[in-house]
N, C-alpha and C positions, 0 to 999 in steps of 0.2 A: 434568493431561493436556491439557487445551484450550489451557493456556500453551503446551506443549511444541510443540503442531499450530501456532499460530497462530508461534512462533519457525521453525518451520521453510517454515511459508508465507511470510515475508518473505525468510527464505535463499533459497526458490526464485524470489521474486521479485527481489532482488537478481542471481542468476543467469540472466534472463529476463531483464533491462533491459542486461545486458553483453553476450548475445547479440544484443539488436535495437537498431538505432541510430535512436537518436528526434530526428531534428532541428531540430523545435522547443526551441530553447533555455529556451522560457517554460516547456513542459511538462518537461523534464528538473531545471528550478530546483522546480515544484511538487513534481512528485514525489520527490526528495530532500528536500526540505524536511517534507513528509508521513510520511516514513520517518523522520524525525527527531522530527518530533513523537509519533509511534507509539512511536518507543524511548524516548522519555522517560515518555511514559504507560504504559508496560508495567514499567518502573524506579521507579513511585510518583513522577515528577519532576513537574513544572509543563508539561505539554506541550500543543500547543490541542485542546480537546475537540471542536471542527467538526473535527478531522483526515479521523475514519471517512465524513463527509459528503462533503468534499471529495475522498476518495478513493473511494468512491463516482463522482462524479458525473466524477470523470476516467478511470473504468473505461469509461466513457457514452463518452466523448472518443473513447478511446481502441480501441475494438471495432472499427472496420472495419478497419483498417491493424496492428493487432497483437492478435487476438483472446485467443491463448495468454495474453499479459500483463494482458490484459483480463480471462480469467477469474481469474487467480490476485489479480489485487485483488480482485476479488469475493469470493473466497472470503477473505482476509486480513479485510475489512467486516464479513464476515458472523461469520468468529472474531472479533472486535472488538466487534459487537454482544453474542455471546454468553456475552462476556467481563464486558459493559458497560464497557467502556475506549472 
């Protein structure tokens, strides 16, 4: 069940990064890149374990200018903690 929630919190996420356009190129490379390592650790692959940290701390970043996107990483973290992934 937590799988299923935490796959569908990255869907919504995905679909919340198409709607707001984030112009920082640096932040668009982390955060694909983050999403990337989350799918691989969610696939048992070799993906980085600082991911959930780093996306954390870009949830921080990211609050005043996209709050919506900002909670839904939070909550994706927080499935990911509760996942231990």
């Amino acid at each position: 069940m937590q799988i299923q929630q935490l796959q569908q919190l990255i869907q919504q996420l995905h679909v919340e990064l198409s709607e707001n356009q984030i112009d920082d190129a640096q932040v668009q490379a982390q955060l694909r890149t983050l999403l990337q390592d989350i799918d691989k650790q969610m696939n048992n692959q070799a993906g980085d374990p600082a991911a959930n940290d780093e996306l954390s701390n870009l949830a921080i970043e990211l609050e005043a200018e996209f709050p919506r996107l900002s909670s839904t990483l939070r909550e994706v973290t927080d499935q990911l903690s509760k996942l231990g992934i």
